[in-house]
mmCIF file as gemmi writes it, N, C-alpha and C atoms, coordinates in Angstrom:
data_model
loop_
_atom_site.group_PDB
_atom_site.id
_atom_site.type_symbol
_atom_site.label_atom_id
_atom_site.label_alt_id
_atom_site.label_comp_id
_atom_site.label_asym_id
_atom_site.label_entity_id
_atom_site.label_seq_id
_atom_site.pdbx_PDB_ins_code
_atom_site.Cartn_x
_atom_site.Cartn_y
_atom_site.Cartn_z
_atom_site.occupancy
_atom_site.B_iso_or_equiv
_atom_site.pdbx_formal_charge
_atom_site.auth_seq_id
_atom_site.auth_asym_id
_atom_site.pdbx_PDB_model_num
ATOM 1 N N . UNK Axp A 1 ? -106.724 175.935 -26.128 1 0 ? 1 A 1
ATOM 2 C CA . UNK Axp A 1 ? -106.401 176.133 -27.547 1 0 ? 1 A 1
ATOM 3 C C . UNK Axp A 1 ? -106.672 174.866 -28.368 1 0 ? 1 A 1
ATOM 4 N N . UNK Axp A 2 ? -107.179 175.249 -29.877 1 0 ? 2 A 1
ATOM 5 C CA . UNK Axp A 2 ? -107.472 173.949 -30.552 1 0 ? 2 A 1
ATOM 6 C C . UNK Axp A 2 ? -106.28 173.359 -30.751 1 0 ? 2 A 1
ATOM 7 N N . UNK Axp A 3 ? -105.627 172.125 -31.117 1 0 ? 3 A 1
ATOM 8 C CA . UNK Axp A 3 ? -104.179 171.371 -31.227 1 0 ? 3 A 1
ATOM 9 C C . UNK Axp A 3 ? -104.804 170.646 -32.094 1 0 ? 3 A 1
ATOM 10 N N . UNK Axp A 4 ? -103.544 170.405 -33.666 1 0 ? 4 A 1
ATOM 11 C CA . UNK Axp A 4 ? -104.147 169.157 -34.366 1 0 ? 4 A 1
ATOM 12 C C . UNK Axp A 4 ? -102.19 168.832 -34.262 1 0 ? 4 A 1
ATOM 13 N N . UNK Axp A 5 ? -102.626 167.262 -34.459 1 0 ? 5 A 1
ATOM 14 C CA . UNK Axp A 5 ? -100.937 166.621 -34.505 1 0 ? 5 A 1
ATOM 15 C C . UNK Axp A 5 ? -100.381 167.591 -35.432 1 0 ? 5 A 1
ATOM 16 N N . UNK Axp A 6 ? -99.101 167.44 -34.82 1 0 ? 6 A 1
ATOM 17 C CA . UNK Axp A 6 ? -97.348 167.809 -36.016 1 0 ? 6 A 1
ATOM 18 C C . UNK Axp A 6 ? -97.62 167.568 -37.435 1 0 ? 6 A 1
ATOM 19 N N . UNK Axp A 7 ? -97.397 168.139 -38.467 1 0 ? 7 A 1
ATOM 20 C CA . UNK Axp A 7 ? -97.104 167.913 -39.909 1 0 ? 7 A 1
ATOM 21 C C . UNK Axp A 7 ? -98.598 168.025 -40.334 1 0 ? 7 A 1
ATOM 22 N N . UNK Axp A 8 ? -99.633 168.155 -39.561 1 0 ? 8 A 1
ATOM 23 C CA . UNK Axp A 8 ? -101.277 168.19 -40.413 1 0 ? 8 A 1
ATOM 24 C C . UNK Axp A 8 ? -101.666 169.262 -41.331 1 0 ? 8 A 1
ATOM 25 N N . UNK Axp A 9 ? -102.193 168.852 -41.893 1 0 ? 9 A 1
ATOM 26 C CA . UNK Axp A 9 ? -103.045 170.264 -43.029 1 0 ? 9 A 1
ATOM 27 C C . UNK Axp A 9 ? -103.608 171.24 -42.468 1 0 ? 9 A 1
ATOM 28 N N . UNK Axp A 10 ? -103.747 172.222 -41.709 1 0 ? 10 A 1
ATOM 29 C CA . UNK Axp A 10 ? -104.263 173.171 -40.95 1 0 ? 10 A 1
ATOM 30 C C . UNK Axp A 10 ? -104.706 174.593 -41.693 1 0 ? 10 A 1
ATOM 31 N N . UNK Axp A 11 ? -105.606 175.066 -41.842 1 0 ? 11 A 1
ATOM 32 C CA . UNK Axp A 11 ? -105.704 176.32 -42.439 1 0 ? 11 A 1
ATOM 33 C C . UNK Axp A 11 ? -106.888 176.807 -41.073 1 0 ? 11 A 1
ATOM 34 N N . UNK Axp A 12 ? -106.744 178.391 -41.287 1 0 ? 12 A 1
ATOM 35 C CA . UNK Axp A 12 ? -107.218 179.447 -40.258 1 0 ? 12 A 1
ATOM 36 C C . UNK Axp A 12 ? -108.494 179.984 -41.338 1 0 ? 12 A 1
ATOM 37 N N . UNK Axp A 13 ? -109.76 179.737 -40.85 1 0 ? 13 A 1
ATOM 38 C CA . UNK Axp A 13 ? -111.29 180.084 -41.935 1 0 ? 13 A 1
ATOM 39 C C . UNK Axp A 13 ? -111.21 181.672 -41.747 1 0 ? 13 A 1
ATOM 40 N N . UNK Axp A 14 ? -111.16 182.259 -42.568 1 0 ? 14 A 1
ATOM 41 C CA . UNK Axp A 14 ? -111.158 183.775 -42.937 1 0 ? 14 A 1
ATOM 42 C C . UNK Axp A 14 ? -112.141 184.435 -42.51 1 0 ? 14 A 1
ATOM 43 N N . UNK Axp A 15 ? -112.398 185.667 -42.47 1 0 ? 15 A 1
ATOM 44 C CA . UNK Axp A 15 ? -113.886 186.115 -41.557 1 0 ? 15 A 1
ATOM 45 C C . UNK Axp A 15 ? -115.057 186.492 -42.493 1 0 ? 15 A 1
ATOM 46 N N . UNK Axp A 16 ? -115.086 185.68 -44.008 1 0 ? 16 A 1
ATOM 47 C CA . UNK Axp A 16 ? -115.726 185.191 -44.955 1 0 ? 16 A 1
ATOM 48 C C . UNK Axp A 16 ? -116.507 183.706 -44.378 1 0 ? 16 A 1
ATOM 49 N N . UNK Axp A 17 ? -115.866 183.168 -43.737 1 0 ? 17 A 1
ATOM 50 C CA . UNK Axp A 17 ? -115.467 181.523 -43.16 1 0 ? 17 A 1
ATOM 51 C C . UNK Axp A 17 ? -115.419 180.489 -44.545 1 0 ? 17 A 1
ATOM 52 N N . UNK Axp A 18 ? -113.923 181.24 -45.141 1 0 ? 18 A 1
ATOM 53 C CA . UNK Axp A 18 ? -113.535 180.268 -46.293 1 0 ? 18 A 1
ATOM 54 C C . UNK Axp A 18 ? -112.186 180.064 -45.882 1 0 ? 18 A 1
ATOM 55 N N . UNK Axp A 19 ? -111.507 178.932 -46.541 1 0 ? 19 A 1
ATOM 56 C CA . UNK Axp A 19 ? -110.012 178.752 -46.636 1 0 ? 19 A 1
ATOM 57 C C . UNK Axp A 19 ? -109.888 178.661 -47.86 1 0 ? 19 A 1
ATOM 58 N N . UNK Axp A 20 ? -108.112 178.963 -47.937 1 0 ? 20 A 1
ATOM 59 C CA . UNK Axp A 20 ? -107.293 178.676 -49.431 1 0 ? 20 A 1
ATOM 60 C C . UNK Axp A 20 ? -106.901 177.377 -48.949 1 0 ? 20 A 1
ATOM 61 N N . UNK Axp A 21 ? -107.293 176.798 -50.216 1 0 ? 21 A 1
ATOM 62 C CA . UNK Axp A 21 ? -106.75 175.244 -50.218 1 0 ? 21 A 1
ATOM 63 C C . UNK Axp A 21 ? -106.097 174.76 -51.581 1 0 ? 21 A 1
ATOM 64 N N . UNK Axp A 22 ? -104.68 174.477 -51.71 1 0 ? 22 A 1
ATOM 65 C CA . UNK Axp A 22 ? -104 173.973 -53.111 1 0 ? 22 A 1
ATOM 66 C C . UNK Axp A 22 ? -104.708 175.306 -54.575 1 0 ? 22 A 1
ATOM 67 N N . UNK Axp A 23 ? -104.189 176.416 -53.85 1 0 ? 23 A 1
ATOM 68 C CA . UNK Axp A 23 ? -104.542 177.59 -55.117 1 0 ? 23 A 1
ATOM 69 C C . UNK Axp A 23 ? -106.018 177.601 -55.343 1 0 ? 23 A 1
ATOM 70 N N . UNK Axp A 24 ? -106.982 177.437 -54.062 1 0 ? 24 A 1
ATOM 71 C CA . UNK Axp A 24 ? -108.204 177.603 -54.684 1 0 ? 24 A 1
ATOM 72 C C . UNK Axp A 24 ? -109.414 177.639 -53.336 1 0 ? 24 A 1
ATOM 73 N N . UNK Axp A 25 ? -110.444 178.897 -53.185 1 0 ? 25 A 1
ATOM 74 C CA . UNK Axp A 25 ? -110.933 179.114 -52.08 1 0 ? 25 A 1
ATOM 75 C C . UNK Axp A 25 ? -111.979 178.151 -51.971 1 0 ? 25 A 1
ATOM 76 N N . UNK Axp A 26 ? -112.7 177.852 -50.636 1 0 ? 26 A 1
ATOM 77 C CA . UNK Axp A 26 ? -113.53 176.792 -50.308 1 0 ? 26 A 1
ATOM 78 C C . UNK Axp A 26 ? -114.314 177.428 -49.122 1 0 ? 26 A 1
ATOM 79 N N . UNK Axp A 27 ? -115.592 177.27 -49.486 1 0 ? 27 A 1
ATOM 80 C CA . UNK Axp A 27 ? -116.5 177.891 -48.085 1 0 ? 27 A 1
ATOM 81 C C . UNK Axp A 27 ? -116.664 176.516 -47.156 1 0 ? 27 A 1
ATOM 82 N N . UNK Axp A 28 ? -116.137 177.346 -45.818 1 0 ? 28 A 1
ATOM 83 C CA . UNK Axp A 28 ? -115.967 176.277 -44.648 1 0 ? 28 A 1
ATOM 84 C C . UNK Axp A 28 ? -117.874 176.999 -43.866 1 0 ? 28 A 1
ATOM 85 N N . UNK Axp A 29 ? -117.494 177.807 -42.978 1 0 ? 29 A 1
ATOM 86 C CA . UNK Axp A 29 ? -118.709 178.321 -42.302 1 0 ? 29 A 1
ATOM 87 C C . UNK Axp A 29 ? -118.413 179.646 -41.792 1 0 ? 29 A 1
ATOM 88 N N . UNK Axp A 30 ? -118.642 180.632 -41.547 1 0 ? 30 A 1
ATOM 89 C CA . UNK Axp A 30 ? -118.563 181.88 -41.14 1 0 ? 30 A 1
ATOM 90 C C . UNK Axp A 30 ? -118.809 181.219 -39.641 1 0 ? 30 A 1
ATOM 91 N N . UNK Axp A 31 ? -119.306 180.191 -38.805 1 0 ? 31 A 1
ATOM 92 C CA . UNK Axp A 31 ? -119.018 180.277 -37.58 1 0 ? 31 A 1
ATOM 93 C C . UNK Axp A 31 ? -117.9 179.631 -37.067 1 0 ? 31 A 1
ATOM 94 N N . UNK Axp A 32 ? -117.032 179.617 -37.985 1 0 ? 32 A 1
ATOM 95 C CA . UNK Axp A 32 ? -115.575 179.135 -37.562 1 0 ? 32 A 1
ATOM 96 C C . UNK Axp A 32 ? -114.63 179.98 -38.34 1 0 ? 32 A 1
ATOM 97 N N . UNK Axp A 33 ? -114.769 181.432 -38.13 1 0 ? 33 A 1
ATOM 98 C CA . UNK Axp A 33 ? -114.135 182.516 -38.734 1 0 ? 33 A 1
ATOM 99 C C . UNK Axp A 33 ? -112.925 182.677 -37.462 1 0 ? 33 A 1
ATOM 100 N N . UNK Axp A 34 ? -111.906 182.729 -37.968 1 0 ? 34 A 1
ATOM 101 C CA . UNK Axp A 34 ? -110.464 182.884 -36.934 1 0 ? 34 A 1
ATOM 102 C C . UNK Axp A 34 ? -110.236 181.455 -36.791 1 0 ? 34 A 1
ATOM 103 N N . UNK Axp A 35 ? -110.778 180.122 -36.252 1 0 ? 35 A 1
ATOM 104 C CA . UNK Axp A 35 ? -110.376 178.896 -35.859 1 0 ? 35 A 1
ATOM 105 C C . UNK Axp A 35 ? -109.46 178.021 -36.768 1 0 ? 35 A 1
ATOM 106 N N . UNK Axp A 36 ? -108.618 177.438 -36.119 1 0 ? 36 A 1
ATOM 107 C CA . UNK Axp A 36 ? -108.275 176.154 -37.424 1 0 ? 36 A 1
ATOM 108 C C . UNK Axp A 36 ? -108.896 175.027 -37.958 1 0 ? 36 A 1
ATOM 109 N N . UNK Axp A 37 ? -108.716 174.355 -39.235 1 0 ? 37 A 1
ATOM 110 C CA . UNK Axp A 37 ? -109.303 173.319 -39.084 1 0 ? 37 A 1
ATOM 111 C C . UNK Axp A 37 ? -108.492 172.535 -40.101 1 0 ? 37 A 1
ATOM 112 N N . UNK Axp A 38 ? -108.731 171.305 -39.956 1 0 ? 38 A 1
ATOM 113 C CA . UNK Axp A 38 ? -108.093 170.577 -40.172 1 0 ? 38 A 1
ATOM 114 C C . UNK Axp A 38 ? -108.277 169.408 -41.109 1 0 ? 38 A 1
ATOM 115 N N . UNK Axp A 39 ? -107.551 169.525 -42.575 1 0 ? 39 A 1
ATOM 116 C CA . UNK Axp A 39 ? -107.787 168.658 -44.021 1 0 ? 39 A 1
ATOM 117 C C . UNK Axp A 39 ? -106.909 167.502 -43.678 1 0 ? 39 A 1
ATOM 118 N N . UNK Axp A 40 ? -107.768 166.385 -44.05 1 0 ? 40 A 1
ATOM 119 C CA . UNK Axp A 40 ? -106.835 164.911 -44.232 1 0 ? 40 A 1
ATOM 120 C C . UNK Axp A 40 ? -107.485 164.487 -45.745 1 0 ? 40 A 1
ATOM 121 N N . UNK Axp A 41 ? -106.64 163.655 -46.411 1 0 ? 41 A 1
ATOM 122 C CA . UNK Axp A 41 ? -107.173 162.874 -47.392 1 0 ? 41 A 1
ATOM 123 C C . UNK Axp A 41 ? -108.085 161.746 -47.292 1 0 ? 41 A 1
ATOM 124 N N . UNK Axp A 42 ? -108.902 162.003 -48.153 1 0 ? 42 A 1
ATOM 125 C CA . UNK Axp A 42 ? -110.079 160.887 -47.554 1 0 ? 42 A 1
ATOM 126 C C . UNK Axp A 42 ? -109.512 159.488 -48.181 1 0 ? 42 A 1
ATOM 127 N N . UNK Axp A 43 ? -109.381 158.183 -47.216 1 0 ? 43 A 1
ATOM 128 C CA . UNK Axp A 43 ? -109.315 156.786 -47.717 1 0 ? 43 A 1
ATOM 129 C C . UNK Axp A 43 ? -109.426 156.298 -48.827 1 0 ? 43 A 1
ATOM 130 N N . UNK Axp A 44 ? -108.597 156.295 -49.767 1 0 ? 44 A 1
ATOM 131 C CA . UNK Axp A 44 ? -109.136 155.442 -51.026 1 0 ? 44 A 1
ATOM 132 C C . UNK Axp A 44 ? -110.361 156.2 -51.899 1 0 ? 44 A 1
ATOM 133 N N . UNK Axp A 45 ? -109.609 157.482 -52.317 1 0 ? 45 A 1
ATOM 134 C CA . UNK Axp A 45 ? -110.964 158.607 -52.319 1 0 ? 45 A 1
ATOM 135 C C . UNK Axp A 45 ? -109.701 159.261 -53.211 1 0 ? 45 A 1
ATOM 136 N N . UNK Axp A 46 ? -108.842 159.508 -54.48 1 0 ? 46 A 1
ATOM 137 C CA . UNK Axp A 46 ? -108.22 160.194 -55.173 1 0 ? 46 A 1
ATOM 138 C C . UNK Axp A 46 ? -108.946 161.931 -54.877 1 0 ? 46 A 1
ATOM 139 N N . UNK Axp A 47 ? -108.156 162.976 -54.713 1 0 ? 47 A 1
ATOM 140 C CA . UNK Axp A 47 ? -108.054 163.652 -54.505 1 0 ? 47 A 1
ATOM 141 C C . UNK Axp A 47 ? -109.793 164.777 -53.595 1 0 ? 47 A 1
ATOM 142 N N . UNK Axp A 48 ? -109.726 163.821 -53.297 1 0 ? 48 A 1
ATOM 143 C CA . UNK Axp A 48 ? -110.797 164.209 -51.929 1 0 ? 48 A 1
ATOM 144 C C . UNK Axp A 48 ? -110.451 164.798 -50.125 1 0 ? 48 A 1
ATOM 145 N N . UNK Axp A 49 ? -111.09 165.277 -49.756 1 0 ? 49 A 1
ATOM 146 C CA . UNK Axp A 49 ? -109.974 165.29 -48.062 1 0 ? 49 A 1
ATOM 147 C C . UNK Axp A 49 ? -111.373 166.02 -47.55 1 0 ? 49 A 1
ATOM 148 N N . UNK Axp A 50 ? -111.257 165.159 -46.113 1 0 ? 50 A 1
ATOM 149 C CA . UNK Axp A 50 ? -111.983 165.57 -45.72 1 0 ? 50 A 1
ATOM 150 C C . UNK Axp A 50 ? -111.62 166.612 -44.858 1 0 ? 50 A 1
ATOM 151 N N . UNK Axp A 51 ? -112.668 167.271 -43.903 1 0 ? 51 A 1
ATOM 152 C CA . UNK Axp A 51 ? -112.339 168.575 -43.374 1 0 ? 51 A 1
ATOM 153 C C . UNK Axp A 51 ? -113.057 168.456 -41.829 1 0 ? 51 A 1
ATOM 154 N N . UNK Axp A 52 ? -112.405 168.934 -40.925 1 0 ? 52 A 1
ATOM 155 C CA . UNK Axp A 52 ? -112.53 168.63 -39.562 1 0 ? 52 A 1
ATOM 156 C C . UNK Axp A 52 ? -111.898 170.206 -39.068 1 0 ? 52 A 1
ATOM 157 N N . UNK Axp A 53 ? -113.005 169.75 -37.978 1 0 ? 53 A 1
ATOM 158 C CA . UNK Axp A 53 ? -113.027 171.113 -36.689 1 0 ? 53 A 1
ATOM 159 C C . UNK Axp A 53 ? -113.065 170.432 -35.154 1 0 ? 53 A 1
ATOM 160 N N . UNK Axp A 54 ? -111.588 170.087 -35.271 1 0 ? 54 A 1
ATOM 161 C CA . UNK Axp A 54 ? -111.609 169.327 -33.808 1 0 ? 54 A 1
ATOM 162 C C . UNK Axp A 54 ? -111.497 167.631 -33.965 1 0 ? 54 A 1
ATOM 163 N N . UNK Axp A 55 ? -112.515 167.394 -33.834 1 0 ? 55 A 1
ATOM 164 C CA . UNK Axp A 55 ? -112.589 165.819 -33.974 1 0 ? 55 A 1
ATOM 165 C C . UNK Axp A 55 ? -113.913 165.828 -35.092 1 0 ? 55 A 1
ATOM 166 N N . UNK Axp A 56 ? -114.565 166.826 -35.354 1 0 ? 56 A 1
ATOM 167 C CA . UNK Axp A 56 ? -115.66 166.675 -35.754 1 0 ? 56 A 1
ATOM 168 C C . UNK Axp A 56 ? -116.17 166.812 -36.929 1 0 ? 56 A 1
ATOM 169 N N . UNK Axp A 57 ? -116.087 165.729 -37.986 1 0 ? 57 A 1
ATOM 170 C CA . UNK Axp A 57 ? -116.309 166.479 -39.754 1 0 ? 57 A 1
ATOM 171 C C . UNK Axp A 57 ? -117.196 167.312 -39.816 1 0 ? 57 A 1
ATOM 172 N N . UNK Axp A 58 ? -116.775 168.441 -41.039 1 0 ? 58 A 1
ATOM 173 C CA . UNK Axp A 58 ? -117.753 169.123 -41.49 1 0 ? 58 A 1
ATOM 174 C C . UNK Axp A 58 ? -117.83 169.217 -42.834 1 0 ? 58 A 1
ATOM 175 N N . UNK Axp A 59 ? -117.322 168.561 -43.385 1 0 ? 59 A 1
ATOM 176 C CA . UNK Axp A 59 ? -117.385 168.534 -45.122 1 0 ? 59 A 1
ATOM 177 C C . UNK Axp A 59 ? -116.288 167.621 -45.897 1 0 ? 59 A 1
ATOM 178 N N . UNK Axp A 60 ? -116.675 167.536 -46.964 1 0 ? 60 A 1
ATOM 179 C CA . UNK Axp A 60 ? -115.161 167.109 -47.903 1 0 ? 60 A 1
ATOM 180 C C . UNK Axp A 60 ? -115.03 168.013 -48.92 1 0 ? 60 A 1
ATOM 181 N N . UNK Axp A 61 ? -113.764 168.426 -49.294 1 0 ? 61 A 1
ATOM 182 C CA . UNK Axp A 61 ? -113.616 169.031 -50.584 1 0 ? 61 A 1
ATOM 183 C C . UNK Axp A 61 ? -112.971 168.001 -51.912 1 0 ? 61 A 1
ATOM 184 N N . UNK Axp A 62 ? -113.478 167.889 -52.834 1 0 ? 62 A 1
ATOM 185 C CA . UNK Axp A 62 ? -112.93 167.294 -54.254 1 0 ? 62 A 1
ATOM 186 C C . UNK Axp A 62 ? -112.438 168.329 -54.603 1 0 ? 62 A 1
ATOM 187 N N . UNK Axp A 63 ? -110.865 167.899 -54.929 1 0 ? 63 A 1
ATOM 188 C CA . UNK Axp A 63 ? -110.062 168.849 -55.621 1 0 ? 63 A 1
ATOM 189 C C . UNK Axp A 63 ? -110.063 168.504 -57.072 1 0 ? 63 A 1
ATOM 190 N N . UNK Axp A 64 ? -111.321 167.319 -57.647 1 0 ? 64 A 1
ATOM 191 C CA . UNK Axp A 64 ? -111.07 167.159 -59.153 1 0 ? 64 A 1
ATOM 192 C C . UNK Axp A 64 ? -112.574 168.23 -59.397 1 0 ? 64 A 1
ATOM 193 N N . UNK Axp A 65 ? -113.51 168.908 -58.621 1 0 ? 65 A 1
ATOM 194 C CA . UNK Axp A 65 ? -113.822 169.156 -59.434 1 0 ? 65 A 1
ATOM 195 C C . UNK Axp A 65 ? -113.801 170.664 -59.432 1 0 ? 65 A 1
ATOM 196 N N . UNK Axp A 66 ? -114.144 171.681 -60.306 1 0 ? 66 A 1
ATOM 197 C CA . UNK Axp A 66 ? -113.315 172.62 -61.114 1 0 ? 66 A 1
ATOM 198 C C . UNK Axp A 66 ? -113.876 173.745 -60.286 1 0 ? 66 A 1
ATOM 199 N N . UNK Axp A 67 ? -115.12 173.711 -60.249 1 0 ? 67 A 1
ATOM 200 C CA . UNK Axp A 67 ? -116.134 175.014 -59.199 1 0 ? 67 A 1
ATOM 201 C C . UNK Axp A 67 ? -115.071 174.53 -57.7 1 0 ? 67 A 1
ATOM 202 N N . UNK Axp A 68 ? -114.711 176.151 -57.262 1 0 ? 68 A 1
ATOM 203 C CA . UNK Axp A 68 ? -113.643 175.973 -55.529 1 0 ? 68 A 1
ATOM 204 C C . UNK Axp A 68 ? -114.49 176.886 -54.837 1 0 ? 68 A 1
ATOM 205 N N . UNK Axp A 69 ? -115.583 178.005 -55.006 1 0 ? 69 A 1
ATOM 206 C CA . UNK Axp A 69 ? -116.513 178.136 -53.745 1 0 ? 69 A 1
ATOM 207 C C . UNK Axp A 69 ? -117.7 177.026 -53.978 1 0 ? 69 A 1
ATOM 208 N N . UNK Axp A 70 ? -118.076 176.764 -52.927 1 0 ? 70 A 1
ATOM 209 C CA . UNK Axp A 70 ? -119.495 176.034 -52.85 1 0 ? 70 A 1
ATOM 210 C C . UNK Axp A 70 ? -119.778 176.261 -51.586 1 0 ? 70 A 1
């Protein structure tokens, strides 16, 4: 089973392969439809976070800017 530490950002990619993130959808990948994955805030990066599948990035989302599919 995938495991991310206690208290992490975790969302389950829809069989779209999007998540809801802070009131607003985000295309992850349709080949990680059912899996978790896992948002951290990116370093010194105001409202950015990056996005991980395992150990392995696959994107960042900016929550400043206004378009939430891409």
């Amino acid at each position: 089973p995938i495991e991310y530490p206690a208290g992490s950002l975790v969302r389950k990619v829809d069989s779209d392969g999007r998540i809801a993130f802070r009131g607003r959808v985000y295309r992850i990948s349709k080949a990680l439809t059912g899996l978790p994955i896992l948002l951290q805030p990116a370093p010194e990066q105001d409202g950015m976070f990056n996005v991980f599948f395992c150990h392995q990035p696959i994107r960042q989302i900016d929550l400043t800017d206004h378009v939430s599919i891409d």
